[in-house]
N, C-alpha and C positions, 0 to 999 in steps of 0.2 A: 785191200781197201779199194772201193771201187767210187770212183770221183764224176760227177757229170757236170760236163759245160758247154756253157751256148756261149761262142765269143761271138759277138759283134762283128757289123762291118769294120774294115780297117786295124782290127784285134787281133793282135799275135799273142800265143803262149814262149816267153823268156824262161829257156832253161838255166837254171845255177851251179854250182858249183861242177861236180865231174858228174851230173845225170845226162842222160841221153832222153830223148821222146820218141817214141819208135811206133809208127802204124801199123799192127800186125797183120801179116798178111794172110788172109782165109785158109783155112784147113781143105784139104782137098780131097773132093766129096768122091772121085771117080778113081780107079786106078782100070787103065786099060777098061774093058766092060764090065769089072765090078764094081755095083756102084757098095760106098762103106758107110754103113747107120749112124747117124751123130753119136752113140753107144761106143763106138769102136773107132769115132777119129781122134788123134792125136792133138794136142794145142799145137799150134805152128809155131815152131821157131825161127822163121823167116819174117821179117818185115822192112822198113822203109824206114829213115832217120829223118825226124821230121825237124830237131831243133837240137841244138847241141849246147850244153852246159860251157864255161869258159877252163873247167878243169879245179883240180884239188890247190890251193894255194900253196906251195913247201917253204923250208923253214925261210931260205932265201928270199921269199917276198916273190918268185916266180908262179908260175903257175904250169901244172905236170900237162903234158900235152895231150889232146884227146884225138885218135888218130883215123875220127868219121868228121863225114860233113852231111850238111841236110844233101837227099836225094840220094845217100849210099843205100844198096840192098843190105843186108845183115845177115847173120845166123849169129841167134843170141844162146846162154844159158837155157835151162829149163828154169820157168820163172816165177816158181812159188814164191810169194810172200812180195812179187811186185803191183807197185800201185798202177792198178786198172783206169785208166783216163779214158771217157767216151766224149768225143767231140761231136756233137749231133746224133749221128748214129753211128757214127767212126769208133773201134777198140782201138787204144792203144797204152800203152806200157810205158813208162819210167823205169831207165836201168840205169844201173852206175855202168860207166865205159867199161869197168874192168870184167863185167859179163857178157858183154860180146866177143865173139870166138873168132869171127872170120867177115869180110867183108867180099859178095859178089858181082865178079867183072863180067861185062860181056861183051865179046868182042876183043879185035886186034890182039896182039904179041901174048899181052899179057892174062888173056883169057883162058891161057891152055891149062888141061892138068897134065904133072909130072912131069 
């Protein structure tokens, strides 16, 4: 489903429950000097965390933890069947937390691989 919205000055979008809002981040047009035909790019599974739900309620009356915050990189799912949100001319995605796979650091200690 694909949603369009013009917020307002001063308008925030309040995410619920355990969804996530995530800006996708552009598919990349170039690799080294080939350039790749919108035909043959990939949806990007990388974007930005723009607004974070407060999580699933459990039976305890807590609420399950969600383990991004706004301004985390992401590597999400592959995201058939999620709702497409355009904020001006911004795409971005609605995910439950639990299709996000990894969150990217950059920088210091903890930036390394392996």
């Amino acid at each position: 489903m694909k949603i369009y919205i013009d917020l307002q000055k001063g308008e925030k979008i309040e995410v619920l429950g355990q969804m996530v809002l995530v800006k996708v981040a552009e598919p990349v047009e170039k690799h080294g000097h080939i350039y790749i035909p919108d035909t043959a790019k990939q949806q990007s599974q990388r974007g930005t965390v723009i607004a974070v739900g407060r999580g699933r309620q459990l039976e305890n009356g807590e609420f399950e933890k969600i383990y991004v915050k706004e301004g985390d990189e992401i590597i999400f799912t592959q995201y058939y069947g999620f709702d497409e949100i355009y904020i001006g001319n911004e795409r971005h995605l609605l995910v439950r937390h639990q299709d996000i796979m990894a969150k990217i650091k950059t920088g210091g200690k903890d930036a390394k691989m392996g």
